[in-house]
Residue, then its C-alpha position, 0 to 999 in steps of 0.5 A: x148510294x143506290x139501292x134496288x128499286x122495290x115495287x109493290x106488285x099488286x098480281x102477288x100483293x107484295x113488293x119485290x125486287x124490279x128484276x126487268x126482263x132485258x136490262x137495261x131496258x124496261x118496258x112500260x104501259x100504261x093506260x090512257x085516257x078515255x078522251x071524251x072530255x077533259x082529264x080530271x085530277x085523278x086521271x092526273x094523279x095516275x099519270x103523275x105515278x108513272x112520270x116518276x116511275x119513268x124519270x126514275x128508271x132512266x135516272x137510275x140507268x135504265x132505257x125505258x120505252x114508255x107506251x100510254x095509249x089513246x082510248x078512242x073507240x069501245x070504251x062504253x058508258x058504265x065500262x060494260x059490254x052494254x050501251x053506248x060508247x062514250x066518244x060516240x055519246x059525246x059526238x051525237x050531244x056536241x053534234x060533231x064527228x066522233x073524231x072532233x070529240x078525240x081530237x079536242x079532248x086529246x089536246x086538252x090531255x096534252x095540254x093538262x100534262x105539259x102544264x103539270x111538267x109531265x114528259x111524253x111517252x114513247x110512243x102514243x098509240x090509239x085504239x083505232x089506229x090497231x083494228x087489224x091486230x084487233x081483228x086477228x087476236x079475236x080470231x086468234x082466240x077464236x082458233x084457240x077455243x077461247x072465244x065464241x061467235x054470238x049475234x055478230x059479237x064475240x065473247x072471251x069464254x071465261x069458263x073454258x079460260x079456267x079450265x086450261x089451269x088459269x085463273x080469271x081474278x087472280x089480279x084483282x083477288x075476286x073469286x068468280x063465284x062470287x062475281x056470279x052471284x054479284x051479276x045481275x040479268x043485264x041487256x045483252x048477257x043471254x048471248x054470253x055462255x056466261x054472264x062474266x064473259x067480256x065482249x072481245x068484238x061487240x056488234x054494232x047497232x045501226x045506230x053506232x056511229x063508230x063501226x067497222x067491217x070484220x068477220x062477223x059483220x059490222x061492229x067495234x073492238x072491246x075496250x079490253x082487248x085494244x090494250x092487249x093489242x097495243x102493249x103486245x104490239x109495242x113491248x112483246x107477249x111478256x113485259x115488266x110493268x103495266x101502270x093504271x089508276x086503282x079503278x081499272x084493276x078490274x074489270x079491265x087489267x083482269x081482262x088484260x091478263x086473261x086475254x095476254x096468257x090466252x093469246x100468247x102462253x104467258x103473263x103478259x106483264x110481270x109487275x102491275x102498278x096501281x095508283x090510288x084514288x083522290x078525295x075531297x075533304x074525306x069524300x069521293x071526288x065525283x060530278x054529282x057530289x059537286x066535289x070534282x074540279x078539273x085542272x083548269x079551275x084549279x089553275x084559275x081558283x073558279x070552283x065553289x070549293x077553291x079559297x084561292x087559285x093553286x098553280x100546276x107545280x103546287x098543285x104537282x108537289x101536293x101529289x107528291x107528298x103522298x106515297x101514290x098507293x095511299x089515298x089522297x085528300x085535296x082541301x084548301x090546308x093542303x094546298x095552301x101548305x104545299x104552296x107554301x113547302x114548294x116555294x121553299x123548294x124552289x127558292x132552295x133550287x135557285x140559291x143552289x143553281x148560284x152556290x160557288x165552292x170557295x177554299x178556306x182553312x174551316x176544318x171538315x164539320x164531320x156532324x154537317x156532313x154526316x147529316x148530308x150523307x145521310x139525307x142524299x142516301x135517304x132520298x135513294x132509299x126512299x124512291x127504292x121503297x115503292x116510289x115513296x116521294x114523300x118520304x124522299x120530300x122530307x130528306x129534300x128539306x134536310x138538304x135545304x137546310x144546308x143549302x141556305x145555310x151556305x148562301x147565308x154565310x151560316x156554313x163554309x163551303x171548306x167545312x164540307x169539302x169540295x166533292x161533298x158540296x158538289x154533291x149536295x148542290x148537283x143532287x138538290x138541283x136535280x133531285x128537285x128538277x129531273x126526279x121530281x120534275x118540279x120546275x120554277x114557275x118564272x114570275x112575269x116580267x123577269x127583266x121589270x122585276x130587275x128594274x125593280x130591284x135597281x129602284x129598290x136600291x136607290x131608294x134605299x141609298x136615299x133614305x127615300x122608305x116610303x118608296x121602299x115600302x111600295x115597292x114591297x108591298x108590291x112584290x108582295x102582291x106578286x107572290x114575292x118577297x125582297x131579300x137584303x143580302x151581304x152582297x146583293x139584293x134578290x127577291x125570292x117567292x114568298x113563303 
């Protein structure tokens, strides 16, 4: 039933075969976050892509080691070569050591993922934590002709890069003279041999707080070149797929890419994987537009734009109804539909968890279990395709169908067989659970709502209905709703 996974490698802008270099094991980096202030649902969203592409790699077979960095120095305010770096900013505004802001904006990341399920990398590194290899690769290129000392700073020299037989755009498909054209006479440039040139090792100001003593004098690491360093140091010269959100192609993984083949001869990375951006209602997610929302008001529903809170598996089952190349549009609609789409899903995961096989002498429904095939090897086919989970979404409620079906006595477990029903339950569950990391959002209470129930019951026995009609409505204020079933009563969470 498993097909070959299929990525869109944005170096050759195509899909292809995942082929990895040392199977079963793969490689993987992706770039963190910059941690000087909370996370924001885009950054959540990129890193929700590869959570997936890591639950299904290992899913699929495959030993992966997942490396997603820390940026905790040389990521400058506008991204450039110019101004200060963005930890030290926020450091000097909350009057804090810069490694207050990276502790705590580091905790409120790790905090953000657990809420929305997502596992942990492999390994974590941080920028400040690899100066030394930083150090020895700008020497490195320095040796090789491909970087120059100026003012105490030093430039990867672009020109000379290309003269080799290389070619600086090929990720993102600019063309450099166009981006010479595109360049405006910025502070700082007329120690560049060009303007395009990235710093590799910038000096500092004495203003600076966050410097170092190197071989040009005292300074801080280029935001470029601590990925190179941390990727190689962990996955090798060459590996199979570096992840990151749409906004870093370039300049960032451009760079990458320049920095890795100078280094060390080769591509670094063989598939590069990028997620797309968020929208709301049709606009650009940003600050200025009082349009940006951080998960916590999201969680709470305390944003102008927010009808109502949205908990963090809602809010996890809204990204993944769209495919993570395409655009996503955050509105009140959405949301409320995904709530309401994933509350069926896990109402299917909780029946699935209690279906018991029974025999019987109901002969094999062929049309059922054709339709079951067909949405299991749909669901493969649809996460070989490029990730697509939402397609993959839509042959999860195929499977529900049937999931219900069976609880409500609609559908034998005999007119399936038992290696088919075995198959449809295992697979919903983790399908729901282990692929799609969707977990049940367990009300408060368990053990009252029991109660509850057993109230409920009695109250029903007696005739007493004005007490069976309070206790509904207040289920209902909590998000559920009471089911009277054949055998038992169960609440489930209302649709």
């Amino acid at each position: 039933m498993q097909h070959t996974l299929r990525i869109y490698n944005t170096l050759t802008r195509q899909k292809e075969d995942f082929q990895p270099l040392n199977p079963p094991f793969v490689g993987l980096y992706v770039c963190g976050p910059t941690v000087y202030n909370n996370v924001h649902l885009g950054n959540v969203r990129s890193f929700l892509t590869f959570d997936i592409l890591v639950r299904y790699l290992r899913f699929i077979g495959y030993t992966v080691r997942y490396v997603r960095n820390i940026t905790d120095v040389g990521h400058l305010v506008g991204d450039g070569d110019e101004g200060e770096d963005k930890i030290g900013r926020m450091a000097k505004l909350e009057k804090l050591e810069p490694m207050e802001i990276v502790q705590r904006y580091t905790n409120d990341f790790h905090n953000v993922l657990l809420q929305f399920n997502l596992i942990p990398p492999s390994i974590e590194p941080t920028a400040t934590a690899h100066l030394v290899e930083q150090i020895e690769a700008t020497q490195n290129l320095i040796n090789k002709g491909l970087a120059y000392e100026s003012n105490g700073s030093v430039y990867f020299d672009i020109a000379r890069y290309n003269e080799q037989g290389n070619e600086y755009g090929k990720l993102s498909g600019r063309i450099l003279d166009d981006l010479l054209t595109e360049t405006r006479d910025l502070e700082g440039t007329d120690e560049k041999k060009s303007p395009l040139d990235f710093a590799l090792w910038k000096k500092a100001a004495p203003e600076h707080i966050m410097q170092w003593n190197s071989p040009w004098g005292k300074g801080f690491p280029g935001w470029h070149l601590e990925c190179s360093c941390m990727s190689t140091k962990y996955l090798g010269p060459q590996f199979d797929i570096h992840g990151g959100g749409m906004d870093l192609k370039f300049p960032h993984h451009e760079c990458e890419v320049a920095q890795g083949k100078a280094l060390n001869g080769v591509d670094p990375v063989r598939y590069w994987m990028h997620a797309n951006m968020l929208t709301v209602n049709g606009q650009k997610m940003s600050k200025s537009l009082g349009n940006s929302f951080l998960p916590g008001e999201l969680f709470a529903g305390n944003h102008p734009l927010l009808e109502q809170a949205y908990s963090p598996m809602t809010v996890r089952f809204f990204m993944l109804q769209s495919q993570y190349r395409s655009t996503l549009d955050f509105s009140n609609e959405a949301l409320k539909a995904s709530q309401k789409g994933y509350r069926r899903l896990i109402n299917g995961l909780r029946i699935a968890k209690t279906l018991q096989f029974e025999s019987g002498d109901q002969p094999l429904d062929e049309k059922k279990a054709t339709e079951i095939r067909n949405a299991l090897d749909g669901f493969y086919k649809a996460m070989n395709d490029d990730l697509n989970t939402a397609v993959a979404i839509a042959e999860l409620f195929t499977l529900l169908k049937y999931v219900n079906m069976l609880q409500a006595g609609q559908l034998h477990p005999s007119a399936l067989g038992e290696t088919l029903f075995a198959e449809l339950k295992d697979s919903f569950v983790s399908f729901l659970q282990d692929l799609l990391g969707l977990m049940e959002e367990q009300p408060t209470g368990d053990e009252m709502l029991k109660g509850m129930l057993n109230l409920y019951r009695e109250f029903k026995e007696a005739k007493q209905y004005d007490k069976v009609d309070e206790i509904r409505s207040y289920f209902k204020s909590q998000g559920l709703v009471i089911r009277d079933l054949k055998t038992r009563i169960d609440w489930a969470y209302d649709e």
